[in-house]
C-alpha positions as CSV (number, residue, x, y, z in Angstrom):
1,X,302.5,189.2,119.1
2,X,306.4,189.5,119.0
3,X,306.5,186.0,120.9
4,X,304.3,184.2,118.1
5,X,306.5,186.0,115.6
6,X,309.4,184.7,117.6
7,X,307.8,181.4,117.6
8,X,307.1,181.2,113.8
9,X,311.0,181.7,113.4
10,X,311.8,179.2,115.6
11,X,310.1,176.6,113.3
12,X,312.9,177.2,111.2
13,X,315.6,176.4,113.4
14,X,315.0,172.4,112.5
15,X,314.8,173.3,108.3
16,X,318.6,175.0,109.3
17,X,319.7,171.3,110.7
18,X,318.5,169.7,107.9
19,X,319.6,172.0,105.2
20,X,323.4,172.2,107.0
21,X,323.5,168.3,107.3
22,X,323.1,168.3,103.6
23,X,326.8,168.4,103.7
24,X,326.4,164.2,105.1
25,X,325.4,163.2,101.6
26,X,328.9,163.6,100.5
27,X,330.0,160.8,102.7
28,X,326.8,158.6,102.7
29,X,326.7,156.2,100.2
30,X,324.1,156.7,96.9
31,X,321.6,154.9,98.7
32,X,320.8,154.9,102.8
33,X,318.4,152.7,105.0
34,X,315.0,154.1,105.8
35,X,313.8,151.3,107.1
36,X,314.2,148.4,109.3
37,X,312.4,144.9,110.1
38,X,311.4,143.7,113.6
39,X,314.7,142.3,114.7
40,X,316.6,145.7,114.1
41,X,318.3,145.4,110.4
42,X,317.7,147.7,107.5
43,X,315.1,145.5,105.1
44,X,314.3,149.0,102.8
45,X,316.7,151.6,101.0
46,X,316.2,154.9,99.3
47,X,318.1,157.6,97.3
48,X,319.8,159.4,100.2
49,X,319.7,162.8,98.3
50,X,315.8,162.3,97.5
51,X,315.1,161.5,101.1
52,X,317.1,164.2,102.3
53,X,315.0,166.8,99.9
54,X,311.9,165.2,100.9
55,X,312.6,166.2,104.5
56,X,313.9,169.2,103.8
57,X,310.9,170.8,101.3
58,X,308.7,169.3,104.3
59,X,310.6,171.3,106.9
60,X,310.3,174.2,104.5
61,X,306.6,174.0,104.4
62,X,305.9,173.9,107.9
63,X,307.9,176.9,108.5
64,X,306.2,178.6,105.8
65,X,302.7,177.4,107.1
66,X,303.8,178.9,110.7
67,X,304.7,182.3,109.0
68,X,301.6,182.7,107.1
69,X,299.7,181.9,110.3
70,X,301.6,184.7,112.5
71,X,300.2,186.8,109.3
72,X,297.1,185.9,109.7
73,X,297.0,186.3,113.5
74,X,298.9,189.3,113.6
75,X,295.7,191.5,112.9
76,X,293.7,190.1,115.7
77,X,296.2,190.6,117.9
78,X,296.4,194.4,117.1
79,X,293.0,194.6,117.7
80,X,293.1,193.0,121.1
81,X,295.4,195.6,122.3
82,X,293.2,198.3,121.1
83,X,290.7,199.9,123.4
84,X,287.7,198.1,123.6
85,X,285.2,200.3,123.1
86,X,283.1,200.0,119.7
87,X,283.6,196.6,119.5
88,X,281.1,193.7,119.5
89,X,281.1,190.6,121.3
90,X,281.3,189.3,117.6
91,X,284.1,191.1,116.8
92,X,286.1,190.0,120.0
93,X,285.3,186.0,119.5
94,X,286.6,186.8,116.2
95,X,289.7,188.0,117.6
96,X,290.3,184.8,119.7
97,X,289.5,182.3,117.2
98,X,291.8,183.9,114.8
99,X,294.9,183.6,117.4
100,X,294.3,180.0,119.4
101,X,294.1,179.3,115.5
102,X,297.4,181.0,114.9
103,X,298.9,179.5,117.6
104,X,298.1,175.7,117.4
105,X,298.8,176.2,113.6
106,X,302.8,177.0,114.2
107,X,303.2,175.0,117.8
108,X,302.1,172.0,115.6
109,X,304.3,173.5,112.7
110,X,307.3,173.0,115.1
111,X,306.7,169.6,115.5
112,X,306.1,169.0,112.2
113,X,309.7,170.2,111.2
114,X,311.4,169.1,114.1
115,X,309.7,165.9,112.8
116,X,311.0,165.5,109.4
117,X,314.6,166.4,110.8
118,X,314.8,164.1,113.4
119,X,313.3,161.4,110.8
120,X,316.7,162.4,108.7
121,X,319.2,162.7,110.8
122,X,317.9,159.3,112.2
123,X,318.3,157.6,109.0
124,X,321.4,159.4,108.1
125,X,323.7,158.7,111.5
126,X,322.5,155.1,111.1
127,X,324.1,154.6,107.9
128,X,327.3,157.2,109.0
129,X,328.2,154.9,111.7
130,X,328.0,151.6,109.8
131,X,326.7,151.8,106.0
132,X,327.5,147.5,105.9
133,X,325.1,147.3,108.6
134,X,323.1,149.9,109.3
135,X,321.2,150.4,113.1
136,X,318.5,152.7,114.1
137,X,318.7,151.5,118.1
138,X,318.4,154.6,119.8
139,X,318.3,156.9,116.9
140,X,314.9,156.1,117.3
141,X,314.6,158.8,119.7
142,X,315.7,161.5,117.3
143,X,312.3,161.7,115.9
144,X,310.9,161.8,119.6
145,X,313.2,165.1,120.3
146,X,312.4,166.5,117.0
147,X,308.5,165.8,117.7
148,X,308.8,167.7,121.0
149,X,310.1,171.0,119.2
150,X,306.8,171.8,119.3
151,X,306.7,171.9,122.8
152,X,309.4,173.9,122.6
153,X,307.6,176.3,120.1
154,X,304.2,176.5,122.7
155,X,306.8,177.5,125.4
156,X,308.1,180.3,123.0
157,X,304.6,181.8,121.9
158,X,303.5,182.1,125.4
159,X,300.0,182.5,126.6
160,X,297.5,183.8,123.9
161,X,296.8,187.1,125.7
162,X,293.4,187.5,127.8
163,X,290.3,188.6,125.9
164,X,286.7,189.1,127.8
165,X,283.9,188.2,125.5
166,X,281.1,188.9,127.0
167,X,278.6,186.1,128.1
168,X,275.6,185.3,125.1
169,X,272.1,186.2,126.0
170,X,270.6,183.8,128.2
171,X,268.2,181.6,125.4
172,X,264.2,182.0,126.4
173,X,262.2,178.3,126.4
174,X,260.3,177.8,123.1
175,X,256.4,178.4,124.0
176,X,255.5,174.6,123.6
177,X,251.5,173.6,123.9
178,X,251.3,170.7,126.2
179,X,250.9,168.0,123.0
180,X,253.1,169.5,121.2
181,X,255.8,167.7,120.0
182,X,259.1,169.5,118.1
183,X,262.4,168.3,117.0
184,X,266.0,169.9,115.1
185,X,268.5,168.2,113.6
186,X,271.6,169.3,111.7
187,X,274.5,167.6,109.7
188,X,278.2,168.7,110.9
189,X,280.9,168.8,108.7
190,X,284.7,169.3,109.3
191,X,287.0,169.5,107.0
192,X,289.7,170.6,109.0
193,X,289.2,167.4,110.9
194,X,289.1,165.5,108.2
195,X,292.7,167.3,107.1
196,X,294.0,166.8,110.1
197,X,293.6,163.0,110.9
198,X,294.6,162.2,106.9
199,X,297.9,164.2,107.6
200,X,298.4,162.4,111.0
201,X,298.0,158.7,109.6
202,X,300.0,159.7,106.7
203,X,302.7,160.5,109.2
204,X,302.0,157.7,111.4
205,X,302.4,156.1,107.9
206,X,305.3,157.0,107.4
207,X,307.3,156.3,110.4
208,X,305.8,153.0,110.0
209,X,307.5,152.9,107.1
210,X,310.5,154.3,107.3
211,X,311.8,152.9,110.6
212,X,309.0,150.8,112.8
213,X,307.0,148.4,111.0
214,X,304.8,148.2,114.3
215,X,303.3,151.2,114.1
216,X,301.2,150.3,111.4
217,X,298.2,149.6,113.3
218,X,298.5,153.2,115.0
219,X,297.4,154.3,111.5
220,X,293.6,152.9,112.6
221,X,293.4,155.5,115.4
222,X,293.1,158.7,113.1
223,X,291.0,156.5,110.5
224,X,288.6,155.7,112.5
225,X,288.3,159.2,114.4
226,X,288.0,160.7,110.9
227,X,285.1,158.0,110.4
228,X,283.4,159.0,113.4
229,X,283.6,162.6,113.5
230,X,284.0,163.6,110.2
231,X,280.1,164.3,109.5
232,X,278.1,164.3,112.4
233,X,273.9,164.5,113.3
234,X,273.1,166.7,116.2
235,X,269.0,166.3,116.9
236,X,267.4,167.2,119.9
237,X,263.8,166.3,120.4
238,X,261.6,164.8,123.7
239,X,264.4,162.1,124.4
240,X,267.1,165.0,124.6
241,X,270.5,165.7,122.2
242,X,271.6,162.8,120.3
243,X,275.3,162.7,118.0
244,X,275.2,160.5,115.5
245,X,278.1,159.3,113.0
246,X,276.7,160.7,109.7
247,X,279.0,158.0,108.1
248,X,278.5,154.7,110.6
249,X,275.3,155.8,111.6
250,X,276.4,155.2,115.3
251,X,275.1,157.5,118.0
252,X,278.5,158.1,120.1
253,X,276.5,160.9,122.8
254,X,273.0,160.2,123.7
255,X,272.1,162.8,126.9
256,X,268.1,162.3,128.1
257,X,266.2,165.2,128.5
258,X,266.3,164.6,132.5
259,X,269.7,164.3,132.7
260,X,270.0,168.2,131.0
261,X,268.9,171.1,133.5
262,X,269.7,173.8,131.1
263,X,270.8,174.8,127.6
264,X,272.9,177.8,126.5
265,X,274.6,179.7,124.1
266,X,278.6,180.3,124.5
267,X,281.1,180.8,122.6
268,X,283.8,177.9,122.4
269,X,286.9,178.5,122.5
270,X,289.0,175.0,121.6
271,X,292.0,175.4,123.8
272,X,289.3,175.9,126.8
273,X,287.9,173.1,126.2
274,X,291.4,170.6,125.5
275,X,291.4,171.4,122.0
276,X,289.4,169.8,118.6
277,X,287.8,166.8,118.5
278,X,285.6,164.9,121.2
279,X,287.2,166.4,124.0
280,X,286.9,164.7,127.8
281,X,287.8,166.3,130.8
282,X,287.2,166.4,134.3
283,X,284.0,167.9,134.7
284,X,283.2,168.7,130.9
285,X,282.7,167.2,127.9
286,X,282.7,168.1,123.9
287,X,282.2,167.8,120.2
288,X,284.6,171.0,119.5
289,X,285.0,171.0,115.5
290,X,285.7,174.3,115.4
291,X,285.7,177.7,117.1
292,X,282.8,179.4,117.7
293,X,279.5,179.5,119.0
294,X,277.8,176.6,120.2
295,X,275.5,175.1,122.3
296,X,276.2,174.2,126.5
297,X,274.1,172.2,128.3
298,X,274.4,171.6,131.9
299,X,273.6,168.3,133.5
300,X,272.3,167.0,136.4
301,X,275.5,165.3,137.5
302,X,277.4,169.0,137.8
303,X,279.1,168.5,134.2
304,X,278.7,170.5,131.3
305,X,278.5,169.4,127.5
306,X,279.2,171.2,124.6
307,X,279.1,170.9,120.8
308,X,279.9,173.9,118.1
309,X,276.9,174.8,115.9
310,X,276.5,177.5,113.5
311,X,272.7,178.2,115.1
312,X,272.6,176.7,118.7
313,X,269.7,179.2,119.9
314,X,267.4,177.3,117.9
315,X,267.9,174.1,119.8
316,X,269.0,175.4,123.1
317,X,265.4,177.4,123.2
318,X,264.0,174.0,122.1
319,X,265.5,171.6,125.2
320,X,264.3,174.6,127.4
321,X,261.0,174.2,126.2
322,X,260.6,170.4,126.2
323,X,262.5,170.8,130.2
324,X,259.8,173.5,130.5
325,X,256.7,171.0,129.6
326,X,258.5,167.7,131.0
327,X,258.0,169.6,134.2
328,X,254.6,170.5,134.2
């Protein structure tokens, strides 16, 4: 716990740069480039003490956001230290939800502050080293530094410490007469997801902005994920587990019934499985929207796909029974 402490501090570190180059605006002139065309010149201007306080209050708030979630944390990771008897595998989930959430909350705190100060002290050494003709050039790659704070941040938290939850229950077949047909469907929302791709095109935004007009068409990439996965439809039925954009109405995952050779309960942890968001690796696959339980099938090929669910018994007993009667 002392190294996410430790962690949450260091977000700080960038809010110090900023708040000590302050003492810039004395030589920078009334108002500074903050942005600049294709060829490299400064084509947009703002008050340089407004910019500067805009960076700095959104420094401040990430540092305060990564305090908060070392608060939050903190208990869980009490509790994982504790002896483990008396407590549920409920309890410990809990426990590990609360600190991967803890932990991605101030790495991507870091790099949110490190952000805002590279974005300023960009801007500001431009105009500092010729205000007639201002340059970003390379000072481009003072954002990039101040982006990879975070990194820097992940190093200083450290591993989340190791907790065993024990496996789920495996899930019995539903008893399914042989014309009997069933189906479940349920609508996923995410508003953390949503939250988190409006804050990244608003910062994609911004840099577009402020210093690379090119960027702009970056902003489509967290649009369009938010439109995709911002309300999804999970049904599973005799053709097997569809996901469906609640908002496009485009089914993104469609897995046949005889592709699955099992369903499952576990409980998902994000980081596990590379984090929120449709999530592909090398022999796994996911809809992770959350932490939590949520349904595993296996497949055919060797792979595994997941989605988080609030009930996934009730259609991981269902696949088993529709395997169970596509069988006989």
């Amino acid at each position: 716990m002392r190294r996410l402490w430790a962690a949450a501090a260091a977000v700080w570190l960038p809010v110090a740069v900023t708040a000590a180059t302050g003492t810039w605006l004395s030589d920078l002139p009334d108002r500074i480039a903050t942005h600049w065309n294709g060829s490299g010149a400064a084509n947009g201007f703002s008050p340089a003490t407004g910019f500067w306080v805009g960076t700095l209050i959104a420094g401040v708030l990430a540092g305060v956001a990564a305090l908060v979630a070392a608060a939050v944390a903190a208990p869980a990771f009490r509790a994982a230290n504790e002896p483990a008897g008396g407590k549920s595998a409920d309890d410990l989930a809990r426990y590990v939800r609360r600190i991967a959430a803890g932990r991605t909350t101030v790495i991507g705190a870091g790099a949110v502050a490190g952000a805002a100060t590279g974005v300023w002290v960009a801007t500001a050494t431009a105009t500092l080293a010729d205000s007639g003709d201002p340059r970003l050039g390379w000072r481009f790659g003072y954002l990039a530094i101040g982006l990879a704070w975070g990194l820097v941040v992940w190093l200083i938290a450290g591993r989340a410490p190791r907790i065993d939850v024990p496996a789920q229950e495996p899930v019995d077949a539903l008893d399914l007469g042989p014309t009997e047909r069933a189906a479940w469907s349920t609508t996923l929302r995410s508003p953390i997801m949503m939250t988190a791709m409006a804050v990244s095109a608003a910062g994609v935004a911004l840099a577009a902005a402020i210093m690379q007009p090119g960027l702009w068409f970056v902003v489509l990439v967290p649009v369009i994920a938010a439109f995709a996965l911002g309300r999804v439809r999970v049904t599973a039925d005799r053709r097997g587990l569809r996901l469906t954009s609640a908002i496009g109405g485009f089914a993104f995952k469609r897995i046949a019934l005889d592709e699955i050779t099992g369903a499952e309960v576990a409980e998902i942890n994000p980081i596990e499985w590379g984090g929120w968001g449709y999530r592909v690796k090398a022999r796994s696959s996911a809809l992770v929207l959350r932490g939590g339980p949520g349904l595993v099938l296996q497949l055919r090929d060797g792979r595994r796909f997941a989605v988080t669910l609030d009930d996934p018994r009730t259609p991981a007993a269902l696949i088993n029974g529709l395997r169970a009667n596509s069988t006989n």
